[in-house]
Every structure is written in structure tokens, then in C-alpha cells.
C-alpha positions as CSV (number, residue, x, y, z in Angstrom):
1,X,0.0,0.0,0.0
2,X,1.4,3.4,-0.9
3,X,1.7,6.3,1.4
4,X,-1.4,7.7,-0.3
5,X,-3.6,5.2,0.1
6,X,-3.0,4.5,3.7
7,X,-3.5,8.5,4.5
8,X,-7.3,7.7,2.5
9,X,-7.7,4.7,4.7
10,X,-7.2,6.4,7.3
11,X,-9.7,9.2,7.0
12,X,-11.9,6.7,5.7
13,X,-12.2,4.5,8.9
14,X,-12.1,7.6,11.7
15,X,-14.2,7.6,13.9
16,X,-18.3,8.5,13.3
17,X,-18.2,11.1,16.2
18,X,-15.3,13.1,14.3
19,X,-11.4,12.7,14.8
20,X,-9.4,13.2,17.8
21,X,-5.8,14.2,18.7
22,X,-5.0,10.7,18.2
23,X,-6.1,10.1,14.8
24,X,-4.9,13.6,13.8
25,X,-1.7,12.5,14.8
26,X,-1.9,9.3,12.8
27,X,-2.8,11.4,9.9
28,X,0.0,14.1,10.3
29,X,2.6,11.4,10.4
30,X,0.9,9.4,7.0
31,X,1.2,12.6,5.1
32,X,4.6,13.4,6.5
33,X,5.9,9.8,5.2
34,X,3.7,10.7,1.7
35,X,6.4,13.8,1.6
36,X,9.3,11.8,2.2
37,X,8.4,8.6,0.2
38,X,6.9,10.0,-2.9
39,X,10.1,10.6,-5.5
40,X,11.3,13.8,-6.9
41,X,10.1,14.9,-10.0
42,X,12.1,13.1,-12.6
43,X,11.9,14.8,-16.0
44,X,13.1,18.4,-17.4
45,X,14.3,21.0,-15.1
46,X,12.0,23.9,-14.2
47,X,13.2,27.2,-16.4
48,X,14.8,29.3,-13.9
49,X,12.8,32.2,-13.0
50,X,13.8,35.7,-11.9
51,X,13.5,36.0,-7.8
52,X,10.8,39.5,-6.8
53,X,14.1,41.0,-5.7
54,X,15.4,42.8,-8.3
55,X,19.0,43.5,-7.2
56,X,22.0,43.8,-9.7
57,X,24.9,46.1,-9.6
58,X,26.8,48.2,-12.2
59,X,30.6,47.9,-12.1
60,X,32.8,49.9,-14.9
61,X,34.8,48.2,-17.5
62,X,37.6,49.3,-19.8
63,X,37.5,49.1,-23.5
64,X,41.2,47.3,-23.3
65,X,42.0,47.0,-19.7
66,X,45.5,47.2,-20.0
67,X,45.7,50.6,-21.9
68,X,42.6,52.5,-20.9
69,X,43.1,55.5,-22.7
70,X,42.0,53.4,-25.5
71,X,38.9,54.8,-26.6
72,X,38.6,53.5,-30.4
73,X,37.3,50.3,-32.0
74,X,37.3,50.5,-35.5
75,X,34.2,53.4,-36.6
76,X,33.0,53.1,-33.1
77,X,33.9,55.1,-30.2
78,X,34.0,53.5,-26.8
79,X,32.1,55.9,-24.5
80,X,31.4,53.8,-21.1
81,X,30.3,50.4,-20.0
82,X,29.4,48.4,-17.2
83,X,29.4,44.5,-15.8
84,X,26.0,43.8,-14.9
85,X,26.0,41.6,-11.6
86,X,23.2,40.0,-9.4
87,X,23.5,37.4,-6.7
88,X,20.1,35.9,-8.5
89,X,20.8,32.7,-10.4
90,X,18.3,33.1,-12.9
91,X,20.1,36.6,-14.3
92,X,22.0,37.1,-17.2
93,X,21.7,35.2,-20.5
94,X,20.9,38.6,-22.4
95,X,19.8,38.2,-25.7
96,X,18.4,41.3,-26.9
97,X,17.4,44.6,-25.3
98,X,15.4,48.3,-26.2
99,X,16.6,51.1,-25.0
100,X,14.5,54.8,-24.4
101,X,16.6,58.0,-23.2
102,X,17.6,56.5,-19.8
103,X,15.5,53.5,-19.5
104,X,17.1,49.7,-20.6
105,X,15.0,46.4,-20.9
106,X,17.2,43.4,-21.4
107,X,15.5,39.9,-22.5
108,X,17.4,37.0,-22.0
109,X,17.1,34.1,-23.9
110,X,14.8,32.0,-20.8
111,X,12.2,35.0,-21.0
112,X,13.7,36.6,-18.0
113,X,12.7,40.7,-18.0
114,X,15.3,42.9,-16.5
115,X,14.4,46.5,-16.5
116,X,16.1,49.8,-15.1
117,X,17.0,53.5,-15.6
118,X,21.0,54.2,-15.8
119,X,22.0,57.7,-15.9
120,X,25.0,59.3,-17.4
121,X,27.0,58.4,-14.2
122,X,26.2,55.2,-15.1
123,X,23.9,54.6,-11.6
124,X,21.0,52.9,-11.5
125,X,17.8,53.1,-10.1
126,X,14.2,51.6,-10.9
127,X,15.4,48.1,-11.5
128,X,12.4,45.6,-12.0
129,X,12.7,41.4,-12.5
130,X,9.3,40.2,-14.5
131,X,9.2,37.4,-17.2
132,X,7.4,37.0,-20.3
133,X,3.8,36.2,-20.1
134,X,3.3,34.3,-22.6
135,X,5.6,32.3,-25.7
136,X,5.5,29.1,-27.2
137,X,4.6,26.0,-25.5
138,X,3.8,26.0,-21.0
139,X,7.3,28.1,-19.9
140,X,8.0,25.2,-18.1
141,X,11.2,24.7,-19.9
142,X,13.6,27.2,-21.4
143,X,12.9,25.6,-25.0
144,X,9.7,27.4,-24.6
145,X,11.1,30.5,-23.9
146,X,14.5,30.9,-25.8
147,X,13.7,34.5,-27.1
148,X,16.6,35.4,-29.1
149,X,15.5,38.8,-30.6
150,X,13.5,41.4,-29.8
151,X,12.0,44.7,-31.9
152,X,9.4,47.5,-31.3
153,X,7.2,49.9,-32.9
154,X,8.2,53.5,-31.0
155,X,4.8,54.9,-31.7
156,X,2.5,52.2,-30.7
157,X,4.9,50.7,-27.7
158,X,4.3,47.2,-29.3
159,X,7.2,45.0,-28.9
160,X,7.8,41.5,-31.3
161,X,9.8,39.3,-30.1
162,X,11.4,35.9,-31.8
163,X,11.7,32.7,-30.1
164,X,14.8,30.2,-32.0
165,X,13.4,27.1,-30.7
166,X,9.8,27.4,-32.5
167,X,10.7,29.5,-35.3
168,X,8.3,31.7,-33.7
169,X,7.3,35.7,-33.6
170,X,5.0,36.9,-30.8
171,X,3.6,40.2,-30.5
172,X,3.6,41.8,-27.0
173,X,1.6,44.6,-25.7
174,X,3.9,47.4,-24.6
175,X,5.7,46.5,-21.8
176,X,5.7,43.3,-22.7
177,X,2.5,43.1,-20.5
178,X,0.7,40.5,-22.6
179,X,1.1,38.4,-25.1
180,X,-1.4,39.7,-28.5
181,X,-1.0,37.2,-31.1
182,X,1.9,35.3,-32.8
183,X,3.1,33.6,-35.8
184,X,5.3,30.8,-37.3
185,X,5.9,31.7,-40.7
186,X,6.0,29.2,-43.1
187,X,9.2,30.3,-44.9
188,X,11.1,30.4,-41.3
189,X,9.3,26.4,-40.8
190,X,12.4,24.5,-41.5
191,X,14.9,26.3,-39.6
192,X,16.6,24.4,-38.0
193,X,17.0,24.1,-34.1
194,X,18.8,26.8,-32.2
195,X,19.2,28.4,-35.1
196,X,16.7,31.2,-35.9
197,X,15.2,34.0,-36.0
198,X,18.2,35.1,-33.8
199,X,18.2,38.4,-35.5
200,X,15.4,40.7,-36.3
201,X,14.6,43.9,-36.3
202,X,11.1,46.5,-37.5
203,X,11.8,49.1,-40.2
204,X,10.6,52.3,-40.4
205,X,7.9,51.4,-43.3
206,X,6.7,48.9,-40.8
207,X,8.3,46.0,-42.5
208,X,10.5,43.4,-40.4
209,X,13.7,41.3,-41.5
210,X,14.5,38.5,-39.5
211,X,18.0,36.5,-40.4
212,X,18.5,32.8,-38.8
213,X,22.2,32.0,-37.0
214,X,24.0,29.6,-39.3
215,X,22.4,28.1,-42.1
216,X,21.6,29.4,-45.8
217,X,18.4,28.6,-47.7
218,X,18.7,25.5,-50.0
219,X,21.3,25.5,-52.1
220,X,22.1,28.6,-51.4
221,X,24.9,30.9,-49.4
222,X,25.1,32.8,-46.7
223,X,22.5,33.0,-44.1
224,X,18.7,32.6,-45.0
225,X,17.0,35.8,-44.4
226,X,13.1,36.9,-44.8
227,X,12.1,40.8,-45.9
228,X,8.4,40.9,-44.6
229,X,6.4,43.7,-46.0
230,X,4.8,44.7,-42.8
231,X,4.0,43.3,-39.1
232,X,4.6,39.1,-39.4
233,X,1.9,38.6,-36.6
234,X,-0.9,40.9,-38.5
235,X,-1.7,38.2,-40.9
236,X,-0.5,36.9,-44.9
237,X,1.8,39.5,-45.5
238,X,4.2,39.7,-49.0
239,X,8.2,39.4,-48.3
240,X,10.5,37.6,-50.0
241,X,13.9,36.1,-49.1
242,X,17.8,36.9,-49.4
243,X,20.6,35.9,-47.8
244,X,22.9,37.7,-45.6
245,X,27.0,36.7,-45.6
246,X,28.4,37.1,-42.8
247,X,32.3,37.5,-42.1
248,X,34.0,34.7,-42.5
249,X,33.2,32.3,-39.2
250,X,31.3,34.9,-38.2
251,X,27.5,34.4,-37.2
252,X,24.5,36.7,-37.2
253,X,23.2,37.1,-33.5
254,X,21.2,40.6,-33.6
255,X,20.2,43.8,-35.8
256,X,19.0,47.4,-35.2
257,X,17.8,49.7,-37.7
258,X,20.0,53.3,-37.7
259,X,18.6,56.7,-36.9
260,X,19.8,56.6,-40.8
261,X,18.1,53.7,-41.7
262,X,20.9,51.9,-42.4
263,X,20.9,48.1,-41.1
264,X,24.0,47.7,-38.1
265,X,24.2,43.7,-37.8
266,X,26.1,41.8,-34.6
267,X,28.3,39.1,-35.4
268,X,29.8,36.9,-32.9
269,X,32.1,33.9,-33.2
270,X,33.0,31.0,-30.6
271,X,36.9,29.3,-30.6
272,X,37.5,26.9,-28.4
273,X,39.8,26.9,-25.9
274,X,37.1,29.5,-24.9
275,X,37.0,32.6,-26.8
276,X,34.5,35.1,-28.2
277,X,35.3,38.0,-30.7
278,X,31.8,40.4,-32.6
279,X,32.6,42.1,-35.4
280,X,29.5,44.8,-36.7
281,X,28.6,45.1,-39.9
282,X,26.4,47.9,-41.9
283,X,24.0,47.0,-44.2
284,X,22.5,49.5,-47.4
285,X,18.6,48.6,-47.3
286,X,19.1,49.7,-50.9
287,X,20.9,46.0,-51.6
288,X,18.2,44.0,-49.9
289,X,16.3,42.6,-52.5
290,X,14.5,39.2,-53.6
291,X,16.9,36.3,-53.8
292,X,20.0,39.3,-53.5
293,X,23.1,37.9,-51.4
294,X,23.7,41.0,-49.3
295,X,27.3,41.6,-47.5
296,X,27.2,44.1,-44.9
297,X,30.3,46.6,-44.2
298,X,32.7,45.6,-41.4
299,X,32.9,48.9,-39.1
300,X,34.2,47.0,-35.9
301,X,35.9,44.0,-34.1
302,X,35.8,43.4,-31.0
303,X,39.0,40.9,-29.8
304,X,41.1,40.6,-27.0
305,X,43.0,43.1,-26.2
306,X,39.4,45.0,-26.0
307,X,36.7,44.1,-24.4
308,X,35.4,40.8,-25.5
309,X,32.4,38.3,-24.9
310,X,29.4,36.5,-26.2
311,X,27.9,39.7,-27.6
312,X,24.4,39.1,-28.9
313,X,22.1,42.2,-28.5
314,X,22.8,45.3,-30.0
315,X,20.3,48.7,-30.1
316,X,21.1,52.2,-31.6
317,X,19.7,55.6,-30.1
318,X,20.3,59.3,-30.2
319,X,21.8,61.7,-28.5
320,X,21.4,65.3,-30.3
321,X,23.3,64.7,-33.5
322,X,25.2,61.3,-32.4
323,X,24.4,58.4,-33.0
324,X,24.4,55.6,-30.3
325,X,25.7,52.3,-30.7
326,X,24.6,49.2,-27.5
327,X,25.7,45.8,-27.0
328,X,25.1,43.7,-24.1
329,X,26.3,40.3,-23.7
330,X,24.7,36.5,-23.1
331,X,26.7,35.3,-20.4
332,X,25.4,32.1,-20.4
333,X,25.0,32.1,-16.9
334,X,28.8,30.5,-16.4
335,X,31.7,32.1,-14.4
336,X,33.6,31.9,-17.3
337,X,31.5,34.6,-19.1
338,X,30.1,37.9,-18.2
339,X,27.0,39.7,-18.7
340,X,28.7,43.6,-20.7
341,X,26.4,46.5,-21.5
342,X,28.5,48.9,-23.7
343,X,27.8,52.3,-25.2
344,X,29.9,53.4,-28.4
345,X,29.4,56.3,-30.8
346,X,29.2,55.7,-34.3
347,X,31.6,57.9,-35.8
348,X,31.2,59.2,-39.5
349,X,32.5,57.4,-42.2
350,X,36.4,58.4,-43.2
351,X,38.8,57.0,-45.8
352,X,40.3,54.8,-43.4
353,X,36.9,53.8,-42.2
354,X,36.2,52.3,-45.6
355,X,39.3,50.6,-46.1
């Protein structure tokens, strides 16, 4: 007889008159061996969930720690960063992230929310912890909530975001307060595992372009990419497809449309023993077209000596007449890594810029 069943038997043959001390006893200690009997839940782990204390710290890093009067990468001027650090275990894995004037929302890539205000001191205040409400699948496990990209509309507040696993695009309310509708495109169907929509971004004609991680449509080259003429989620929309190329061992792992419209695309690569370098790319909307193989611009790198890690979010803002570059890091929630949030200006093309 299993610890169940004897706890039923028990109520079931207690006294007519009602149950004592003694029985209630009996019963305490049948349910107490029920707890200690009945085996753990054996099957996937439960995605780790942000804690309701939102605390994290900013600590300063260096663009190249040994010479920090270095303030140049490439066509990108290092202006500040900062190591994000909490002593929750569900915090980092940073995927993609919007940022407003002073305000920063970071998704990671378990649906995890992070949200705060950082001023030009680089201090925060405001932080918040929340998790997406809705996605593919329960949220039980993190395949059902590995949200790779993220995009908005800045006049509606609506936010889209993609999820790799199901080849997915959900449309959020803003504040990613609710989930509103979503979509798994046809053309994106075959994608393969972990692999797409890792980039995607909305452009100012309302259309969306989405580009998967690592692998090229049929026959093709590069990586596959979709040009949707308007939101994904609305309905049957006309796009078509392209391919993007990469730098050489390079991958795509986020894109931001320019206060010029032009297209700025993250790259990262892995090397074992353990190593992670981004190079950015710009992108002419002009050479997206159907079926066109479009190579984007190389602007930056980002290797050791600078600062280096598994950048894979990137968003552009302004501030008066500059143009803001950010790029936070996946972490991967292991020692090894760290989770980076850095601010560069994008500094006008030059001769040696283009060479």
C-alpha cells in the first residue's frame, strides 16, 4: 500500500463522532511519510525564473583594460560600460534589449525581463525582475522560452519578439504586459534548431527582416533571411527572401535599424579553448532585394586586447546629432563569461573607415 492510500484509509475509517488528537496525529505522520516517500520529479528542469528582488549592480569596465586611454574600435567610439552583476541565479543570459533616453529592458534568452534606468553616471535606479507572459509552448522549460531577438514599434509601444526554438514571432503589448498574437511563418518552418530567428529587427515602413544564426536557404549561401512587407503577426503578408554573408566564421546574433536607416548587424564567433570576438557590420537597405546575397560593411571587431564576450544584442539611439551604438552580452550564466552593457558612438565614415 502506498503512502497515499493508507492517509485515504485512514480518513476513511475515523471515527463516526469526528477525529481526535490521536487520529490527527496518525494522519499528520501518514502525510509526513507521503512527503518523504513520494520521488522527486524526474523529468526536465523547471526554467529558472527571476527571484521579486530585483537587485544587480553596475561595475565599470575598460575598453582594453590594460591601456585605458584606448577609446577607439574601428568606426565606433568606446564611451562607457558596465558589468551587470546580481547574486540571483536566474540573471543574465541577455539576448536582446530596447533602449528609451535613460531606460534599458534586457530579454534574455529563458524569457527573464530585467528593466532599469542608468543615468549618465552610469547609476541605476528603478530596477524591476518580470518574465514574459506568454511564448510558445507552458514556460516550463527554457525551449519554450529561448527569445533570441526582440524589436518594437516606437509609436504604438508594441514590442515583437522571436523565439529560435519554434521558429516563432510573438507580438507583445507594450511593456511586454501581454502576449497579442503570434506567428510561425511558413518560410522560417524548417529552420533548424537553435538556429533562428536570432536576429530581427522592425523598419521604419513597418516591415520586419529576420535572419536565422547559421544556415543558408537550400542550395544557397550565406544566411537565410526573410524581408516581410509589414508586421509578421498581422496576418498573410508579401516578403521575400535573401541571404545575408556574414564574415568569415562569423554568425549573425542581432540587428538594429540606424537613426539613418541603415541596417547595423552583430556578429559573434566562438573558438575553443574559450574565446568570443563580434565584429559589426552595416547593411545599405538599398541591396536588400528578392533572392539578392547582401554583405554588410565591417565597421568594428571586438577581440582581446578590447573588451570581449558573447555579444548578442545590440540597439542604436540618439543623442542630439550622435548616433548611439549598444551591445550587451549573453553570459550564459557561467563564471567563465560575463554579462557587458556597452555604449559606443558611431563615428562618421572616413577614408580609413572604408578601407
Amino acid at each position: 500500500m502506498g503512502p497515499l492510500a493508507c492517509v485515504q484509509d485512514m480518513i476513511a475509517v475515523a471515527p463516526a463522532g469526528g477525529v481526535d488528537q490521536g487520529w490527527r496525529m496518525r494522519i499528520l505522520y501518514s502525510v509526513l511519510l507521503l512527503l518523504v516517500l513520494t520521488p522527486p520529479w524526474m523529468g526536465e528542469k523547471r526554467l529558472p525564473l527571476l527571484g521579486r528582488d530585483p537587485v544587480f549592480e553596475a561595475r565599470p569596465v575598460q575598453l582594453d583594460a590594460a591601456n585605458p586611454a584606448r577609446r577607439r574600435a574601428g568606426q565606433l567610439l568606446f564611451l562607457g560600460g558596465v558589468r551587470l552583476d546580481s547574486p540571483d541565479p536566474a540573471f543574465g543570459g541577455f539576448s536582446s534589449l530596447q533602449v528609451s533616453g535613460d531606460r534599458f529592458t534586457l530579454l534574455s534568452d529563458g524569457g527573464n525581463i530585467v528593466r532599469f534606468r542608468m543615468d549618465r553616471a552610469w547609476r541605476l535606479s528603478a530596477r524591476q525582475f518580470a518574465e514574459l507572459p506568454a511564448g510558445p509552448g507552458t514556460g516550463w522549460v527554457k525551449a519554450d522560452r529561448d527569445s533570441e531577438s526582440m524589436t518594437s514599434d516606437p509609436a504604438t509601444g508594441r514590442i515583437w519578439v522571436g523565439f529560435e526554438r519554434a521558429n516563432a514571432i510573438w507580438r507583445f503589448a507594450p511593456g511586454l504586459a501581454r502576449g497579442e498574437a503570434h506567428v510561425e511563418p511558413p518560410a522560417m518552418a524548417d529552420w533548424p534548431v537553435n538556429i533562428g530567428p536570432e536576429a530581427m529587427t522592425r523598419l521604419p515602413d513597418g516591415g520586419f527582416i529576420v535572419i536565422d544564426e547559421g544556415e543558408p536557404w537550400p542550395g544557397g549561401k550565406g544566411r537565410a533571411a526573410i524581408r516581410f512587407s509589414g508586421d509578421p503577426v498581422a496576418g498573410p503578408r508579401q516578403g521575400f527572401r535573401f541571404s545575408y554573408l556574414a564574415p568569415p566564421h562569423y554568425d549573425p546574433s542581432d540587428m538594429t535599424v540606424l537613426p539613418d536607416g541603415r541596417l547595423l548587424v552583430l556578429n559573434r564567433r566562438f573558438a575553443l579553448p574559450f574565446n568570443f570576438t563580434a565584429k559589426l557590420t552595416l547593411i545599405d537597405p538599398a541591396a536588400i532585394r528578392p533572392g539578392a546575397l547582401v554583405r554588410g560593411r565591417e565597421i568594428a571587431t571586438l577581440e582581446a586586447p578590447l573588451v570581449h564576450d558573447n555579444f548578442e544584442g545590440v540597439a542604436a539611439t540618439r543623442e542630439g546629432d550622435a548616433t548611439i551604438i549598444w551591445i550587451v552580452s549573453d553570459d550564459n550564466q557561467l563564471f567563465l563569461q560575463r554579462s557587458l552593457l556597452l555604449k559606443f558612438r558611431l563615428e562618421p565614415d572616413s577614408a580609413s573607415n572604408r578601407r
